[in-house]
C-alpha positions in Angstrom: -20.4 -54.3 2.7 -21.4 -58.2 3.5 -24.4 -58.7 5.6 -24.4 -62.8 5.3 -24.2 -65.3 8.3 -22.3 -68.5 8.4 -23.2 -71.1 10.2 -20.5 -74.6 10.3 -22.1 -77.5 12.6 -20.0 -80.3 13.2 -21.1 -84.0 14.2 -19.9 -87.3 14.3 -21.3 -89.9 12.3 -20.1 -93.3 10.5 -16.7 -93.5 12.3 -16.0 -89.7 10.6 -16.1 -86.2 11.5 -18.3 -84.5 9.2 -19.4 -80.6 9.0 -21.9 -78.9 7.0 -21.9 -75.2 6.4 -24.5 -72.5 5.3 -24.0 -69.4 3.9 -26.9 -67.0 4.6 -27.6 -63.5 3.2 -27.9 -61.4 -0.1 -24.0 -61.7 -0.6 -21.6 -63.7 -2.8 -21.0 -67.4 -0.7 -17.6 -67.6 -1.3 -16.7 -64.4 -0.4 -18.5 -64.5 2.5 -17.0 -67.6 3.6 -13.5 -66.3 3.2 -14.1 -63.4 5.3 -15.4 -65.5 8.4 -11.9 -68.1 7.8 -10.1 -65.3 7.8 -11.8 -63.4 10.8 -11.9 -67.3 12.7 -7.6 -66.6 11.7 -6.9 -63.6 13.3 -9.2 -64.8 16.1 -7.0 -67.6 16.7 -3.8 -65.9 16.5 -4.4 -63.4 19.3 -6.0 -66.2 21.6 -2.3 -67.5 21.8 -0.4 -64.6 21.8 -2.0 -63.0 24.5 -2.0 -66.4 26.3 -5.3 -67.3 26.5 -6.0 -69.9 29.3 -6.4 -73.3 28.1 -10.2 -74.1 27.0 -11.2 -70.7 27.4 -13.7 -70.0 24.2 -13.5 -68.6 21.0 -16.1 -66.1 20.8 -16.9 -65.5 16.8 -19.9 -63.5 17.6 -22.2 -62.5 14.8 -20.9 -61.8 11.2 -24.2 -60.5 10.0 -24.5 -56.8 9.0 -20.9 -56.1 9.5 -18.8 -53.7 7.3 -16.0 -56.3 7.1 -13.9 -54.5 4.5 -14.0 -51.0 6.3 -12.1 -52.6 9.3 -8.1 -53.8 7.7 -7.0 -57.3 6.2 -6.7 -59.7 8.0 -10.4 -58.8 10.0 -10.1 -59.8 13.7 -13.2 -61.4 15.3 -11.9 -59.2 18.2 -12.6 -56.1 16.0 -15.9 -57.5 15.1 -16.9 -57.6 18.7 -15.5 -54.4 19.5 -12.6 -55.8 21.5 -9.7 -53.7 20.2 -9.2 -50.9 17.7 -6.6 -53.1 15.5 -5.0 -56.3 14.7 -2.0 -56.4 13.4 -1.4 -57.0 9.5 1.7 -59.5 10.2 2.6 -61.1 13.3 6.0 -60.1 14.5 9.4 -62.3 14.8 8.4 -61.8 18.6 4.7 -63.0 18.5 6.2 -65.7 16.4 8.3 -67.0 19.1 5.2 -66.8 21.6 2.8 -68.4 19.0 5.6 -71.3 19.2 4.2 -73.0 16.0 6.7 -75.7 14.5 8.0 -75.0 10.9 6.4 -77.0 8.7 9.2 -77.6 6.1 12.9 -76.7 7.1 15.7 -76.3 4.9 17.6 -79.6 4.0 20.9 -77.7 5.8 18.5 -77.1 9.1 16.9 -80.7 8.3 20.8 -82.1 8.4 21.4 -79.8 11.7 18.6 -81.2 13.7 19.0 -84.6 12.1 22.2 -84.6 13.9 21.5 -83.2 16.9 18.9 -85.9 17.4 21.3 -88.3 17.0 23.6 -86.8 19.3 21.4 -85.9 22.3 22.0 -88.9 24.3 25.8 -88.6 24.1 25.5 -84.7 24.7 23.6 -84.7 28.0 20.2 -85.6 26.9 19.7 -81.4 28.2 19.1 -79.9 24.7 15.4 -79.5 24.3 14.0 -80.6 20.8 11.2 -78.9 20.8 9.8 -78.1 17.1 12.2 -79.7 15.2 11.5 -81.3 11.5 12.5 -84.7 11.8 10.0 -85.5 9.1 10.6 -89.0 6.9 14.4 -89.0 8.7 15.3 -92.7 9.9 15.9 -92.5 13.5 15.2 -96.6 14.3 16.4 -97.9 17.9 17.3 -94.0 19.3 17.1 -93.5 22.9 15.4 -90.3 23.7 13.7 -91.0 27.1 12.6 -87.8 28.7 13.5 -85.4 25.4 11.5 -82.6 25.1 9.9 -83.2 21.2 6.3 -81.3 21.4 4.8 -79.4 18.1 7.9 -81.6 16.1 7.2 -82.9 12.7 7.6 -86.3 12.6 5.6 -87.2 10.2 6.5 -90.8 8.2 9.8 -90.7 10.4 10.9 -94.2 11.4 11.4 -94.8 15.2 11.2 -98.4 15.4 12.6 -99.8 18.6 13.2 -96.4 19.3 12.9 -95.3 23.4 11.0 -92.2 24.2 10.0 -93.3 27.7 8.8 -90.2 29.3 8.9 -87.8 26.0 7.2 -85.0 25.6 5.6 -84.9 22.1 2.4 -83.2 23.5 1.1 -81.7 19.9 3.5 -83.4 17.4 2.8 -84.6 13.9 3.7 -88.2 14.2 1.1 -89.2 10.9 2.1 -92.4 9.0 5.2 -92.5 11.3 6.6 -96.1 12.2 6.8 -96.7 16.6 6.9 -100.6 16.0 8.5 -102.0 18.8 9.0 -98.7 20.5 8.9 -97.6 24.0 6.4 -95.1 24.9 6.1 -95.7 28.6 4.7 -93.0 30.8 5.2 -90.2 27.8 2.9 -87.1 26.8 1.1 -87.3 23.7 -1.7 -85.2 24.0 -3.4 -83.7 21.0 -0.6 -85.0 19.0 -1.4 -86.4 15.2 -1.1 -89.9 15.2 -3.3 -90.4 12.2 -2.5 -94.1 10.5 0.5 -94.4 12.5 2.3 -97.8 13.3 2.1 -98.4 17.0 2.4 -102.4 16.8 3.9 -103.5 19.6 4.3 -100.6 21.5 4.4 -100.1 25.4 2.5 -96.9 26.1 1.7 -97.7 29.4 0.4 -94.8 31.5 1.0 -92.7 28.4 -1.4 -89.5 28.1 -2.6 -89.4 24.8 -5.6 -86.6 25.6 -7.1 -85.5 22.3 -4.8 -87.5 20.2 -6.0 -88.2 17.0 -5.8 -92.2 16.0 -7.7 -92.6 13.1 -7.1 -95.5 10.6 -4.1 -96.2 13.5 -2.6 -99.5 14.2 -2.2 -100.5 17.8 -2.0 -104.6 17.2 -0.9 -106.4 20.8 0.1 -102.6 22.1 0.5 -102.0 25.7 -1.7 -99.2 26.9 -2.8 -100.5 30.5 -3.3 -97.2 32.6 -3.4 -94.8 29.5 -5.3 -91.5 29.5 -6.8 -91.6 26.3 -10.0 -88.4 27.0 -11.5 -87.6 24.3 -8.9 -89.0 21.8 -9.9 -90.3 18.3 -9.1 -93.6 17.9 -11.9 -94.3 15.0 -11.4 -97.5 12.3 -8.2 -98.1 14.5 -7.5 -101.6 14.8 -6.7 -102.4 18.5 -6.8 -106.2 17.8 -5.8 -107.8 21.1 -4.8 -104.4 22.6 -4.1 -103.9 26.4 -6.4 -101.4 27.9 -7.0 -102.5 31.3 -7.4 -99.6 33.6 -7.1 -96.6 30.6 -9.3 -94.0 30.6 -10.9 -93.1 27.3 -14.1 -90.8 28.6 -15.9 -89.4 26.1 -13.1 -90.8 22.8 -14.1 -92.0 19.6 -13.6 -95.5 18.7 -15.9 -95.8 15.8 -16.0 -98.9 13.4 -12.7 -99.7 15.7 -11.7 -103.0 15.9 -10.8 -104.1 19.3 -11.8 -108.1 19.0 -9.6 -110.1 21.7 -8.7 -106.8 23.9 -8.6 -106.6 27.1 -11.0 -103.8 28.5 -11.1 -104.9 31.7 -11.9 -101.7 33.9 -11.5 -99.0 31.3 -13.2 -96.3 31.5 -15.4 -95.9 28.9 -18.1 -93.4 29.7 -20.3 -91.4 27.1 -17.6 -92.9 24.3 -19.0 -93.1 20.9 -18.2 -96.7 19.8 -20.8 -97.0 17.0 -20.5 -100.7 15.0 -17.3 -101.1 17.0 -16.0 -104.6 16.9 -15.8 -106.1 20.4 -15.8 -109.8 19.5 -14.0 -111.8 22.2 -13.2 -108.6 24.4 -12.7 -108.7 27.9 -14.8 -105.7 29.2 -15.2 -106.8 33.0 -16.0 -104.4 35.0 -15.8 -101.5 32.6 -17.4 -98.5 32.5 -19.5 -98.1 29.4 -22.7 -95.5 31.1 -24.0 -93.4 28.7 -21.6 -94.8 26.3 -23.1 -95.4 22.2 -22.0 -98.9 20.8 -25.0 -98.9 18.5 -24.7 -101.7 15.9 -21.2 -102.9 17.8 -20.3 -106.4 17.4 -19.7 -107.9 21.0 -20.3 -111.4 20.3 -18.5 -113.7 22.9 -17.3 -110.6 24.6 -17.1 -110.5 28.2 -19.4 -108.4 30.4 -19.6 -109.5 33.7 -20.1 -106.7 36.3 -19.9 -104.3 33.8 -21.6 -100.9 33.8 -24.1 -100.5 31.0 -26.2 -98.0 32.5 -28.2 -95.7 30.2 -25.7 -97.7 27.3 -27.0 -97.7 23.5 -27.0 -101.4 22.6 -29.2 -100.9 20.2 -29.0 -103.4 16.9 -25.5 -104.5 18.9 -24.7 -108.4 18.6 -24.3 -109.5 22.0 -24.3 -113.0 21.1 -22.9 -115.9 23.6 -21.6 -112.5 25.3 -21.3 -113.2 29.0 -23.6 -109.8 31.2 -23.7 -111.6 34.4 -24.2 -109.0 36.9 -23.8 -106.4 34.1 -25.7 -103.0 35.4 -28.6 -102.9 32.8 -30.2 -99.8 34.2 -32.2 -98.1 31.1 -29.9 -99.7 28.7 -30.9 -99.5 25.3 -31.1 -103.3 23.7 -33.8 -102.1 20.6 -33.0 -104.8 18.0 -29.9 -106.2 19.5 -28.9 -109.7 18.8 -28.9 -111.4 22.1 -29.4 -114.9 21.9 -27.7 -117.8 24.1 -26.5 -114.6 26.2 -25.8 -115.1 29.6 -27.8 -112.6 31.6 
């Protein structure tokens, strides 16, 4: 029998995502732990097969004083809880089919197969949905695939350069280290995709949804995103040099240690983002929306913040040096330490 308790707290700090965890009780850690990833598992597996709404919670309850080995392998949280009398020990072809997952690895003959009918697609109809494919590391430069239907597809390190997937749907694809150089993104769906160190130089993502897309170590040089929904995405150490973000809508993302020197800002949305040491330099950031935002330590020197709304803002220890804040809204901002000289107020 384990009687332990596991607690995992995750925070942001230093441009990361970091987590600690504590194992609690008379029991061995490690097999403690396992249990509760296991349990957290199963958990997951019948929030999507039973169709779950969207946000709804996990609940993982309490995993203290719980005969864990009495109740099967896998253990469901759901069985912890007293939810239902069983989980299954495999999910079925059908529950695979609702779960929807994407493979990750496909034969090289399947590979070949959906190789070509990527290829193809435009010719065929542009009808055929793509949907999960593995296109991973495959060289698809200058394809036209506007409106294709790519969610939960691998495409990780695939090259797309030039490549048009105006209106696309790769809502919860693996696009990590892929090349987009060039590409066009226009108006498509990208929301909670992986998009971690990807090349988006160039690129026009303009009124492109990237909700909960992760960005990190991403390169967005001179990209278009003017109008973009960006909630809650991670777009930390990105470099966004010269970026368009007029009018994009990144509530509540993550652009720590990003650098964003000579973008253009103006009216983005940019409330309660975490932006700590963020580089700003030269920015135009008229008449955004930075309340309750944290740009602690950010480098805003020259930057442009005329009519901007900085209420309850952390500036603190920020440079905000020959930074223009005429008829900035200063209400409760924090400026502890900032660097604020020949700054127009």
């Amino acid at each position: 029998m384990i009687a332990s308790t596991v607690i995992i707290q995750l925070y942001p700090a230093e441009g990361r995502q970091w987590a600690t965890v504590i194992v609690e009780g008379s029991d061995d850690p490690t097999l403690a732990l396992a249990e509760a990833v296991k349990a957290l598992g199963a958990e997951i597996a019948r929030f999507y097969i039973t169709r779950a709404p969207g946000g709804a919670p996990l609940d993982l309850g309490n995993l203290e004083s719980l005969n864990l080995s009495a109740m099967g392998n896998p253990v469901s949280v759901s069985n912890l809880l007293g939810l239902s009398n069983s989980m299954p020990q495999e999910i079925s072809s059908t529950d695979a089919d609702i779960l929807d997952l994407p493979p990750i690895e496909a034969s090289p003959g399947d590979r070949q197969t959906q190789y070509d009918l990527v290829k193809a697609w435009k010719a065929a109809g542009g009808q055929a949905s793509l949907k999960g494919l593995d296109l991973s590391h495959q060289d698809l430069s200058g394809v036209d695939l506007a409106g294709a239907d790519l969610s939960q597809s691998n495409l990780e390190g695939t090259k797309l350069t030039h490549a048009n997937l105006e209106g696309a749907n790769l809502s919860g694809a693996v696009l990590s280290v892929a090349s987009l150089a060039g590409a066009n993104l226009k108006k498509a769906n990208l929301s909670w995709a992986n998009l971690i160190e990807v090349d988006l130089n160039k690129v026009n993502l303009e009124g492109a949804n990237l909700t909960g897309a992760n960005l990190t170590e991403a390169t967005l040089r001179q990209t278009n995103l003017s109008g973009a929904t960006l909630t809650k995405a991670t777009l930390s150490q990105a470099n966004l040099v010269r970026t368009n973000l007029s009018g994009a809508n990144l509530v509540e993302a993550n652009l720590a240690e990003a650098n964003l020197s000579q973008a253009d800002l103006t009216e983005v949305d940019l409330t309660n983002a975490f932006m700590y040491e963020a580089i700003l330099s030269r920015a135009n950031l008229s008449r955004a929306n930075l309340e309750r935002a944290n740009l602690s330590r950010a480098d805003l020197a020259q930057a442009d913040l005329s009519h901007a709304n900085l209420a309850y803002t952390d500036l603190s220890l920020a440079n905000l040096s020959g930074a223009n804040m005429n008829g900035a809204n200063l209400l409760d901002t924090d400026l502890d330490g900032a660097i604020m000289p020949n700054a127009t107020e």
